[in-house]
N, C-alpha and C positions, 0 to 999 in steps of 0.2 A: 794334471787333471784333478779336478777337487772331487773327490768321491763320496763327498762327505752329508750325511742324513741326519735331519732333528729329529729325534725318536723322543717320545714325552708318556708318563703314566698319570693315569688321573685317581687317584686314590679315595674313595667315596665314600659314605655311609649310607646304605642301602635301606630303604625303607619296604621290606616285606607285604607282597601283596601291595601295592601303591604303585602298579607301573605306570600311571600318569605323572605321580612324581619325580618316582628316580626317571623317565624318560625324558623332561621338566631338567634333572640335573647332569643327567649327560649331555644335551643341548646344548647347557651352561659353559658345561667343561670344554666342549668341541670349540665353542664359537670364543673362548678364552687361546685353546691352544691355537685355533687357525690364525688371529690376530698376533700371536707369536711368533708364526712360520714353520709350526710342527709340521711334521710331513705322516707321520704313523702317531699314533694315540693309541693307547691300551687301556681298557677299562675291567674293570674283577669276573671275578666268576659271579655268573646267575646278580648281574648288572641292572638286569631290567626287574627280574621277578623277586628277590630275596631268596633266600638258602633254608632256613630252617623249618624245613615242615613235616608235618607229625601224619603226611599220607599224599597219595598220589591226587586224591579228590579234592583234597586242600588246597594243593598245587595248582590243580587244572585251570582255574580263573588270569591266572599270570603267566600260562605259559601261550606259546603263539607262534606259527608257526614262520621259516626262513623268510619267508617273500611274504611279512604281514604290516601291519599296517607300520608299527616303530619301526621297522629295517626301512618301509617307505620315504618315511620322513629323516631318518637319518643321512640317507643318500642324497636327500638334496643339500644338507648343509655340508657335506662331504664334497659336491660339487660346487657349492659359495666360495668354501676353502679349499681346495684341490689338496682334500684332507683323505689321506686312509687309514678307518678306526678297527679295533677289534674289541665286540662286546659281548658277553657273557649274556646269556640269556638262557630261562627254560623252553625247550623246544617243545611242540607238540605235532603228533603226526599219527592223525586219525585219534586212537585209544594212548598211543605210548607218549611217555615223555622220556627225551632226552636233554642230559646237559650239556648245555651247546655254545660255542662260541663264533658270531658269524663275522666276517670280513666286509667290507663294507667302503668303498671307495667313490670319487665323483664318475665315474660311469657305471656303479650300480652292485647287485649284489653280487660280491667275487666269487665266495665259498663260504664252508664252514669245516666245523669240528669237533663230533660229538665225543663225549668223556670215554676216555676207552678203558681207564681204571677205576671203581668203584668203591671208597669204602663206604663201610656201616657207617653212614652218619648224615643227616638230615636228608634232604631230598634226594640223594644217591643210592638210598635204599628204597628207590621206586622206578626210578627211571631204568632206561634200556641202555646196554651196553653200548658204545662205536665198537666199529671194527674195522677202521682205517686210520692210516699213518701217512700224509701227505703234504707233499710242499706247495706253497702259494705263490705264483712269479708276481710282484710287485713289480713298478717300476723303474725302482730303486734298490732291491735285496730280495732274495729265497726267503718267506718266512717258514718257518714250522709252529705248531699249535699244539700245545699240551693243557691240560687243566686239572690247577691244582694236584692232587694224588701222583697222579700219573707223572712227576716229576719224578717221585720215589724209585720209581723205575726205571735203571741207565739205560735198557734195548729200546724204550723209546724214544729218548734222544736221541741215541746214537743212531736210531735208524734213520730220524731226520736230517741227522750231521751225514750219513752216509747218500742220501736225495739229495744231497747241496743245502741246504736251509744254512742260510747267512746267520739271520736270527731264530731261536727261540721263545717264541712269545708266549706266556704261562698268566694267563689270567686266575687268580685264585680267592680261595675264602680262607686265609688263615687263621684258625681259632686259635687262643689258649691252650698249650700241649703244642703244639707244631710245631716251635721253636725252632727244632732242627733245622726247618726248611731254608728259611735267610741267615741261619748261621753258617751252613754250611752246606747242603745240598747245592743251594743254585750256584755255586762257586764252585764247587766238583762238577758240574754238569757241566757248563760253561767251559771249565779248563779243558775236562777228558774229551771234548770234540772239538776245539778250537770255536767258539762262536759266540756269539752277543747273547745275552739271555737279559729279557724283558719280562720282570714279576710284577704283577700289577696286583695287589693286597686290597682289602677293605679296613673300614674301620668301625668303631660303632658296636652295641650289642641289640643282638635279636632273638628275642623270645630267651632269655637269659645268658644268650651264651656271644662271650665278648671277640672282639678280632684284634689281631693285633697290629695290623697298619704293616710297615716297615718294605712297603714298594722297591723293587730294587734293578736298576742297569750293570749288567756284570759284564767285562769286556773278556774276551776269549784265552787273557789268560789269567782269569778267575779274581780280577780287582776289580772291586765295587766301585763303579764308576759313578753313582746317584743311588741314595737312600734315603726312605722318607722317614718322618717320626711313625712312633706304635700308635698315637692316639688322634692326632689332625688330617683332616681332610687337606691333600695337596696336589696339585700340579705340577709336575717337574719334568721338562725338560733337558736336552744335552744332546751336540752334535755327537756322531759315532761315523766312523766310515766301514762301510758291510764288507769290502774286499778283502779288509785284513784278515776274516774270517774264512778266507777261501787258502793263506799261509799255512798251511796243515804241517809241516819240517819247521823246527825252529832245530839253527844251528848254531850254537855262542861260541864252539871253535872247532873249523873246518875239520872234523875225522876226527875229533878227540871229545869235544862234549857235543852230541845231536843227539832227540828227538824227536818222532814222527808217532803218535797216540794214534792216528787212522792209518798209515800207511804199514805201520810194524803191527798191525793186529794179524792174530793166527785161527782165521775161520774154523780151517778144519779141525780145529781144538776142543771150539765152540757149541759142539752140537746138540750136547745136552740143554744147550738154553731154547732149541725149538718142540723139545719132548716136555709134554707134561707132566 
C-alpha cells in the first residue's frame, strides 16, 4: 500500500500590513504547489498580516477573523486543487487578537490554532493567549499545530505526539537570534516523539528586523529531509509517508539495542511539569 503524502513549505516575504498582497502571494504559492500535486502546504506565521507591530491598534486593520473573507477565498483554490494549507494569520475576535493558524482544505474551514506560548516580541505582546493542544484528522495524517515559540517547549509536542499527530506543523517567524530553532530544536522535537515536523520560516525584513528563511521537513528520526536557503523565497516540496510516524519502538537488535521515547516514559515521575 503506498502511504505516501507530498507535504511542501512555501517560504515567503511578508509584506506588513498589505494583506491584499501577501493574500495575492499565497494564491501564487497554492496554485504553483497544486499544479505539483502537493497535498498539505504550510505557510509562516502571521502569513496574511505581517509580525512586527509596535501595538494592538496597529494590528487591528490586518487582523480578521476565522471564517473571513481570505479563509473565504482560499478554500476555493483548495477545492480547484484538492489542496490542504496551513496559514498563519492574526486573528481577531471581537476586541482580542490572537495569533493564529487556520487549516484550510477543499471542503472548507477545518480548524485552527491559536499561539499558546508568548514571548516579548512584536505582536505577541498583545495578543491573547490559546489554551488548547489539539490534533487535526486529515485525510491523509494527524496533524498538530504549534507556532513558532511554542516549539521551545517539549510538553507541547509531546502532548501532540501523545493525541497521535503524524505531523507537526510549526508555521513561524524566525528572526535573527533564533538560530537555535533549525539548528537544533526542530530535530529534537521530531526525534523525541517519533514524527514529521514541518517548519515553514519567512524571509525578508520588517520594520528593521531581518528573518532568516531556512524552512525545514525533519523526518521522525530527526534528518533533515528539505531545507530551504536564509534569504530566498521558496517552494519545496517532498514525498513523506505519515505511518512511519505512528513506529514509536525502534529495535536494531531484538533484546539487546531498543528504544521506545513514548512507551518507556515514567508519568508518575512527571508531576512537577503540571504545577506552576
Amino acid at each position: 500500500m503506498n502511504n505516501t503524502v507530498k507535504v511542501a513549505f512555501a517560504q515567503i516575504d511578508i509584506r506588513r500590513g498589505n494583506t491584499v498582497q501577501n493574500l495575492a502571494l499565497i494564491a501564487e504559492r497554492m496554485e504553483e504547489a497544486g499544479s505539483r500535486g502537493v497535498q498539505l502546504l504550510i505557510f509562516p506565521e502571521c502569513a496574511l498580516s505581517g509580525y512586527v507591530y509596535q501595538s494592538a491598534e496597529e494590528a487591528m486593520p490586518s487582523a480578521e477573523p476565522l471564517h473571513g473573507t481570505s479563509s473565504t477565498y482560499l478554500v476555493t483554490l483548495c477545492a480547484k486543487w484538492n489542496l490542504y494549507v496551513v496559514v498563519g494569520f492574526l486573528e481577531r475576535e471581537g476586541d482580542t487578537l490572537y495569533n493564529s493558524a487556520m487549516v484550510l482544505g477543499p471542503e472548507g474551514v477545518i480548524g485552527s490554532y491559536r499561539k499558546c506560548h508568548l514571548p516579548i516580541l512584536g505582536i505577541d505582546r498583545y495578543v491573547g493567549k490559546g489554551d488548547c493542544l489539539s490534533v487535526i484528522d486529515l485525510p491523509f495524517a494527524r496533524i498538530g499545530i504549534l507556532i513558532c515559540y511554542d516549539v521551545r517547549f517539549p510538553e507541547a509536542c509531546r502532548s501532540l505526539a501523545l493525541q497521535g499527530a503524524d505531523i507537526l506543523v510549526l508555521p513561524t517567524n524566525w528572526p535573527q537570534g533564533a538560530e537555535s530553532s533549525p539548528d537544533f530544536l526542530t530535530r529534537a522535537r521530531a526525534w523525541e516523539n517519533r514524527i514529521f515536523l514541518i517548519a515553514c520560516n519567512r524571509v525578508g525584513v520588517e520594520a528593521g528586523v531581518t528573518f532568516i528563511g531556512r524552512s525545514q521537513v525533519i523526518a521522525p528520526s530527526g534528518t533533515i529531509l528539505a531545507e530551504a536557503d536564509s534569504r530566498e523565497q521558496e517552494l519545496i516540496d517532498i514525498d513523506i509517508d505519515p505511518t512511519v510516524a505512528r513506529e514509536k519502538r525502534i529495535v536494531i537488535e531484538p533484546g539487546v539495542f531498543e528504544f521506545d521515547p513514548i512507551g518507556g516514559r515514567r508519568p508518575e515521575l512527571y508531576t512537577r511539569l503540571t504545577q506552576k
